[in-house]
N, C-alpha and C positions, 0 to 999 in steps of 0.2 A: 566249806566243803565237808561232807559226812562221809567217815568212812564204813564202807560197808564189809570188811573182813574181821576176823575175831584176832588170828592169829596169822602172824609174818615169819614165816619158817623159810631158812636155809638150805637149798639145794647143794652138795658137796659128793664128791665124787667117794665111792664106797671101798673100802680096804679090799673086799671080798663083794662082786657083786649078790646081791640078794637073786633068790628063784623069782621065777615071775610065773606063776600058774597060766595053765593055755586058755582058760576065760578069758583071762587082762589080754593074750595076747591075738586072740582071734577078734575080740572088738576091737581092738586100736587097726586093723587093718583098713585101708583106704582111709583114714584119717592123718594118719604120718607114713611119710619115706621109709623106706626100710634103714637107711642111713640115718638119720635120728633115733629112729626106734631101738636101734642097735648103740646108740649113743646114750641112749635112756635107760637102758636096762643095767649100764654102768652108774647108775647114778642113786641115791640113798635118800630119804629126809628122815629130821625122829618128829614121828606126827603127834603131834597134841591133843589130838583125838583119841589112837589107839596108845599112845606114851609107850612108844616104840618104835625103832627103826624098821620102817619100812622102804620098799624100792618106790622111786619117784614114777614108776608105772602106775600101780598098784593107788600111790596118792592122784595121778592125772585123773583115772575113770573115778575115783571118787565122790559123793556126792556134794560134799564140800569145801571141793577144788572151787577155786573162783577162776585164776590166772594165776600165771608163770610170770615174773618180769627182773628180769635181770639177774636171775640166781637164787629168786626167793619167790617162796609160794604164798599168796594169801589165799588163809585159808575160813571157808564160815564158821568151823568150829561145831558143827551140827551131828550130824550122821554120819559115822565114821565106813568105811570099804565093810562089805561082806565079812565074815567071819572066814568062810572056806576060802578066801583071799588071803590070809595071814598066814604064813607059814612058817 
C-alpha cells in the first residue's frame, strides 16, 4: 500500500483561538454545520508547510489538505494556504 501524503500533522485544540479571515469563512459555508465550524475554529495545527501555527480552518481549504482522520491531518506537503490567509 503507497502512501500518498508527505506529512502527518496533529490537530490539538488552541490555548487562544487563531483569527480565521472572512475568505476561509464564506467558503466553508454549506460545506459544514455551523456547529463544527464553530468547533473548528477552536482548533490549531503547526503546518509544515508555512512552519507555523495556524488555525485548522485555514489548513482544511488548503491546497494540500488531503483528509482529516482521527485528530490528524495528512498533509501533501505542496502549496501551502494564500499568503493574505496568514495572519
Amino acid at each position: 500500500m503507497s502512501v500518498d501524503y508527505k506529512f502527518l500533522v496533529k490537530v490539538r485544540e488552541a490555548a487562544k483561538p487563531k483569527r480565521i479571515p472572512k475568505e476561509v469563512s464564506l467558503q466553508l459555508k454549506g460545506v459544514a454545520g455551523p456547529k463544527a465550524i464553530s468547533r473548528m475554529k477552536k482548533e490549531s495545527v503547526d503546518c509544515p508547510v508555512v512552519k507555523d501555527e495556524v488555525g485548522f480552518l485555514v489548513c482544511f481549504l488548503c491546497p494540500s489538505f488531503l483528509r482529516r482522520v482521527t485528530g490528524e491531518v495528512h498533509c501533501a506537503g505542496g502549496e501551502g494556504p494564500p499568503k493574505e490567509w496568514l495572519l
